[in-house]
C-alpha positions in Angstrom: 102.0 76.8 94.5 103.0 80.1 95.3 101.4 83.0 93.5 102.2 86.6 94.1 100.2 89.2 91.7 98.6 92.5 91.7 95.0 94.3 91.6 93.6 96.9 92.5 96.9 98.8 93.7 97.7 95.6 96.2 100.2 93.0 95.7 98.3 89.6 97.0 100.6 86.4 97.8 98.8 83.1 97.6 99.9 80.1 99.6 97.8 77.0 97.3 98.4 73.6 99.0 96.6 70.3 98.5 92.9 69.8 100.1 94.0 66.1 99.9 93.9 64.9 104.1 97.1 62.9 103.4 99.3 66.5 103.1 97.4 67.8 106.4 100.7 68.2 108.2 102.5 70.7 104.8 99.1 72.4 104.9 98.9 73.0 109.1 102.4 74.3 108.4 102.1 76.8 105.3 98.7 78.2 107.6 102.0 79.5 110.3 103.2 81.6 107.0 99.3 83.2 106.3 97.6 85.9 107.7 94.3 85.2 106.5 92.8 82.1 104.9 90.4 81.4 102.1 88.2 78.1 102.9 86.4 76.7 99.2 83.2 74.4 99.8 81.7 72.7 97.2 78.2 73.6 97.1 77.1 70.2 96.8 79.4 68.1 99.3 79.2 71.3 102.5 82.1 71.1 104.9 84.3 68.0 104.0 86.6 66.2 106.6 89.9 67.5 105.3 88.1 70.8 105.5 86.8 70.8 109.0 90.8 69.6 110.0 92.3 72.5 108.8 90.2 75.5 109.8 90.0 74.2 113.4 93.4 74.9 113.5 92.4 78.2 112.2 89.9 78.9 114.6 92.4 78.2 117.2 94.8 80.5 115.8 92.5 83.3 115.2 93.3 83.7 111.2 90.4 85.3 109.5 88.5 82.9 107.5 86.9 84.1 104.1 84.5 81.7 102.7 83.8 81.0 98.9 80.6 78.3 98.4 81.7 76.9 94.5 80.4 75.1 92.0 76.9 76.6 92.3 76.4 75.9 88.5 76.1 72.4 89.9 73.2 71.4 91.7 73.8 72.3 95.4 73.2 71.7 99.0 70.0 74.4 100.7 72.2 77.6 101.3 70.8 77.6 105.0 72.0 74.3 105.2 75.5 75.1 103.8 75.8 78.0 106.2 74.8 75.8 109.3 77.0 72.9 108.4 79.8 75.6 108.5 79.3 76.9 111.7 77.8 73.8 113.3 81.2 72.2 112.2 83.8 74.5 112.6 82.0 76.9 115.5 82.9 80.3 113.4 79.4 82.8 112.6 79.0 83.6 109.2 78.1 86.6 107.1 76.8 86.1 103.8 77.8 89.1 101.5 75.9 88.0 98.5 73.1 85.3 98.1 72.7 82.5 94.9 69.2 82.9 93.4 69.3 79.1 92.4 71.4 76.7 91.6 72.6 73.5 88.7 70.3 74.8 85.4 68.2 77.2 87.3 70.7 79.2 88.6 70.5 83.1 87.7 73.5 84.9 89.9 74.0 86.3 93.1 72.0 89.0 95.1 74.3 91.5 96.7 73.0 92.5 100.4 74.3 95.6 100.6 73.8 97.0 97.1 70.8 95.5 95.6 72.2 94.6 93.2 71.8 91.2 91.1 75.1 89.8 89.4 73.9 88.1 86.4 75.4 84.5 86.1 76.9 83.7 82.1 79.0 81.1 81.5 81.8 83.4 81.3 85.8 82.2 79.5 86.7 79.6 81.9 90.1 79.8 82.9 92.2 82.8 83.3 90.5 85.4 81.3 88.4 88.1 83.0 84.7 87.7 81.7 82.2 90.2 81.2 80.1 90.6 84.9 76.7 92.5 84.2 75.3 93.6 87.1 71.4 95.0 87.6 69.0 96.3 90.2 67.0 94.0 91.8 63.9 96.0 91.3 64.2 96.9 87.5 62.4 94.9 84.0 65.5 93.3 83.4 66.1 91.3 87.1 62.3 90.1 86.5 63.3 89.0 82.8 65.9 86.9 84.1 64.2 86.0 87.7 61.4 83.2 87.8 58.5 84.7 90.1 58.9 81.7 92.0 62.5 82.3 92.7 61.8 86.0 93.0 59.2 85.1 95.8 61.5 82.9 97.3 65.1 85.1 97.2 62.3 87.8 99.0 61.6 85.3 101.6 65.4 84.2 102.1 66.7 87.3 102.5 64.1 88.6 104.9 65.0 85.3 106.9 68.6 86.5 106.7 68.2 89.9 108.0 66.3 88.9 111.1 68.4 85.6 111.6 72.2 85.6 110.6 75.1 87.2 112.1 75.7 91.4 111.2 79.1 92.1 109.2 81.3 93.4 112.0 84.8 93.5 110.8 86.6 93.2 114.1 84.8 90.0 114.8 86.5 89.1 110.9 89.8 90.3 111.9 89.6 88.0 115.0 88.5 85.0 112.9 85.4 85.0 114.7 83.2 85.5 111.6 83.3 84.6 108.3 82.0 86.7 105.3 80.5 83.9 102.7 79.9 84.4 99.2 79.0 82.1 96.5 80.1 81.7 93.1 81.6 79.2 90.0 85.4 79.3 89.8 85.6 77.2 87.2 83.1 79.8 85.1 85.2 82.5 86.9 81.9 83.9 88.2 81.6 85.7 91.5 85.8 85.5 91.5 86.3 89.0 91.0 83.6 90.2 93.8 84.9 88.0 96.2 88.8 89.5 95.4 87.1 93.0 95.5 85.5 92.4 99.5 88.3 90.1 100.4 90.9 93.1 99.8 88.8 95.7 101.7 88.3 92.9 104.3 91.8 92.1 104.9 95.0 93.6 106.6 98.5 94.7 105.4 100.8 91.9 106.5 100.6 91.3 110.1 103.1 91.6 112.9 104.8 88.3 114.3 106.0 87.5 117.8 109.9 86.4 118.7 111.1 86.2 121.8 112.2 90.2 121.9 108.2 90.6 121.0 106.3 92.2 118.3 107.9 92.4 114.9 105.6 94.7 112.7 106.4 94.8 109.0 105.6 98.6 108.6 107.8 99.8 111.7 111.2 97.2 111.5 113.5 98.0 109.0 115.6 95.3 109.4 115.3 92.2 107.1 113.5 89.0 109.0 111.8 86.0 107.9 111.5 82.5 108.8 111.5 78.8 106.9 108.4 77.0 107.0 108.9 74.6 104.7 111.5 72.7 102.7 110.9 70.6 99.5 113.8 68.4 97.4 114.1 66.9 94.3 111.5 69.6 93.1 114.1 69.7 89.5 114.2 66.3 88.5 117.6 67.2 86.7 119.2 68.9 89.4 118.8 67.6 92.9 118.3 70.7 94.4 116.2 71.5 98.0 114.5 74.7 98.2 113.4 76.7 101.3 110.2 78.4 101.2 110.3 81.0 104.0 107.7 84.0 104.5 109.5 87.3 105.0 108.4 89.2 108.3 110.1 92.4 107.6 112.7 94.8 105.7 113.4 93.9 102.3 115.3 90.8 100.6 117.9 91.1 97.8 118.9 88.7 95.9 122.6 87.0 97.2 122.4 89.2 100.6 123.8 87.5 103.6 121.8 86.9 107.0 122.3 85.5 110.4 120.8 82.2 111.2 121.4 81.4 114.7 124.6 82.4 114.9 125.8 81.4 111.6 126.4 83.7 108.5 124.7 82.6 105.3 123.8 84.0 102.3 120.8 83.6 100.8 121.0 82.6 96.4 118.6 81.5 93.7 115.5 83.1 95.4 112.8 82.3 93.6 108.8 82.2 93.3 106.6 79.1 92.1 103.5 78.6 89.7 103.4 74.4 89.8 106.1 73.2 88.0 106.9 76.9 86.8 109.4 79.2 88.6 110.7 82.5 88.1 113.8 84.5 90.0 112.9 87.2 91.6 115.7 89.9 92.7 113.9 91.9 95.8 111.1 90.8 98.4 109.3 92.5 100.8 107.4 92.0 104.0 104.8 89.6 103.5 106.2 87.7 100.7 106.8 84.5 100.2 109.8 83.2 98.4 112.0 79.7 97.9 115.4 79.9 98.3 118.3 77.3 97.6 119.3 75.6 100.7 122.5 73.1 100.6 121.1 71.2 103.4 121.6 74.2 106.3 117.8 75.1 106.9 115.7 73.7 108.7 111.8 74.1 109.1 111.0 76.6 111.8 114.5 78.4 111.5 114.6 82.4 112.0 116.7 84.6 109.1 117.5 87.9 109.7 120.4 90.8 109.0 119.4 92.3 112.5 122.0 93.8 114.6 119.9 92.4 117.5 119.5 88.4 117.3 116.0 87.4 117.6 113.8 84.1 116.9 110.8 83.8 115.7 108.0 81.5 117.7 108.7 77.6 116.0 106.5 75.9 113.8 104.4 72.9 116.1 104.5 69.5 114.9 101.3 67.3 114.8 101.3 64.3 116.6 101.8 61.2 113.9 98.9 59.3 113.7 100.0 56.5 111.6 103.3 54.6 112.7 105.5 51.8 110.7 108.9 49.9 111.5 111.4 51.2 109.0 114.6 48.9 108.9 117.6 48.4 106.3 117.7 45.5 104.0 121.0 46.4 102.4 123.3 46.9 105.9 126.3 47.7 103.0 123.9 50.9 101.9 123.8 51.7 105.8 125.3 55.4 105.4 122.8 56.3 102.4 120.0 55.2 104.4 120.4 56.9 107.0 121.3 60.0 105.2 117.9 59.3 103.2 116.2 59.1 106.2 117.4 62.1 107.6 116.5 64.3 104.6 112.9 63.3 104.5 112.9 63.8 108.3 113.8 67.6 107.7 111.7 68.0 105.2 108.9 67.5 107.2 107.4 64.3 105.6 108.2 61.7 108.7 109.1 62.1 112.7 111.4 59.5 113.4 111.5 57.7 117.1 114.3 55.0 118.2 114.4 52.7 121.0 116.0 53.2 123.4 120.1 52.2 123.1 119.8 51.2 119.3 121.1 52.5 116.4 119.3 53.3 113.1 119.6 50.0 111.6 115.7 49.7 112.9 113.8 52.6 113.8 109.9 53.9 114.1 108.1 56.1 111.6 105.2 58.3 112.6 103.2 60.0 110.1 100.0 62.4 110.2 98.7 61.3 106.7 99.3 57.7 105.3 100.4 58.9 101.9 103.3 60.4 103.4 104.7 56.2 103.6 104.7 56.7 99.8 106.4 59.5 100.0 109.1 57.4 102.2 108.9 54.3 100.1 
């Protein structure tokens, strides 16, 4: 999916792709399009291998990691434990912002550090409607009406552990991906949602500048309209079959139906669009930092720079991961030879398969590497 909506005064643009380890090689790629990355652990399971995959790649790349610990309405892992198996696996500090008091039936809500303050846990709507977030002192009747003395002793003795023991907030540490702020919550009770959105937005940047090879291309200095594809998806209209191009804009502003150079070819750019799972809606201008899908007759491909620059520039490429999985591909119908290989082809820029030959031969046999073994499936 991708989300764009507003709070606050901001405009946030959500890249959601599947924690499923088979689709590691999309989700490496859409991480080139982020500037900042939201990791979700479930409070019972700690960091799982998908998980520990994908934000090593973050690590390397520096992207600021915000941490949300879920499902605490379930019963859950020791927090210490959590917060160790985090930075144990993926060698990042972390910050905790707020702390759970609890967790399954006895949980009660989260203590904030810095305010004191205790965010009472209800069973709030589930789903998309904003519940009701009461919020109390720590120190007044009504935190003791709610708190067990036991877990009252015990959040006293946590947090004093914390304060002598875990990492101090330092936002350029955050900015460098060097620390991650943790908080702790039930998205599924949409509790602890909002407070993470309302740190995570005075955490985070405006969209971030991008290197080419004519350097630095900040979105608040460059006019000029820039953005690159980093990811292209067909059939996604079972009654049209149509190929999109999801590409993250860099700088300027889009319009709907303007023409840019790509390479040196002039093309113009139609149908953009933004997607909610199977829903999509047109959009008519974009901005730096968006993301948006645009109908592509089989011109793009992944890693390709767009812009209406008078000065041609290209943005650094997308890496591809080494396959891990490989399988001998060859034609049982050699009358069908040309759709084959045209078949082929199209899943290959899409992303799905890397395809190797031997040395001298044609395509009527040729080698399929894969990162994830779904992606055969995807093939098949």
């Amino acid at each position: 999916s991708v989300l764009q909506f507003n709070y606050g005064g901001y405009c946030i643009n959500i890249l959601d792709t599947p924690g499923h380890q088979d689709f590691s090689e999309d989700t490496y790629r859409t991480l080139m399009a982020a500037d900042s990355a939201v990791m979700v652990i479930d409070g019972s399971k700690g960091v799982e291998a998908q998980t520990r995959k994908l934000f090593k790649v973050c690590v390397m790349r520096h992207i600021p990691i915000f941490t949300f610990i879920n499902k605490m309405d379930r019963e859950a892992m020791d927090t210490f434990e959590l917060l160790d198996d985090i930075e144990k696996e993926l060698g990042i500090a972390t910050c905790p912002i707020n702390w759970p008091i609890g967790s399954g039936k006895e949980f009660r809500g989260v203590f904030d550090r810095n305010s004191r303050e205790l965010e009472i846990f209800s069973d709030t709507k589930k789903g998309t409607s904003i519940g009701e977030v009461e919020k109390v002192s720590i120190d007044s009747e009504e935190a003791k009406s709610i708190v067990s003395e036991a877990q009252f002793a015990q959040l006293e003795e946590e947090i004093e552990l914390l304060d002598g023991a875990s990492a101090e907030f330092d936002q350029e540490m955050v900015s460098k991906g060097e620390l991650s702020p943790v908080f702790f919550g039930s998205a599924l009770t949409n509790f602890g949602v909002e407070t993470f959105l309302q740190h995570f937005l005075k955490m985070t940047t405006s969209p971030l500048p991008r290197m080419s090879d004519k350097g630095l291309i900040d979105p608040m200095k460059e006019e000029d309209f820039s953005a690159f594809v980093f990811k292209i998806q067909a059939n996604m209209n079972k009654a049209h079959r149509d190929r999109i191009a999801f590409m993250r804009i860099c700088s300027g502003e889009f319009k709907a139906g303007m023409d840019v150079f790509q390479g040196g070819r002039k093309v113009r750019l139609s149908q953009p669009q933004q997607m909610m799972a199977s829903e999509r809606h047109m959009i008519d201008t974009a901005y730096g930092g968006d993301i948006i899908g645009v109908f592509d007759p089989g011109i793009f491909s992944i890693g390709d720079t767009l812009t209406n620059s008078a000065e041609k520039f290209a943005y650094e490429g997308i890496p591809t991961f080494a396959p891990e999985h490989f399988a001998r591909v060859r034609q049982v119908d050699t009358m069908k030879r040309k759709q084959f290989i045209k078949g082929i082809n199209e899943i290959a820029q899409e992303g799905a398969i890397q395809i190797f030959q031997e040395f001298n031969t044609g395509m009527e046999e040729i080698i399929v590497g894969v990162v994830g073994v779904l992606q055969f499936d995807v093939l098949k």
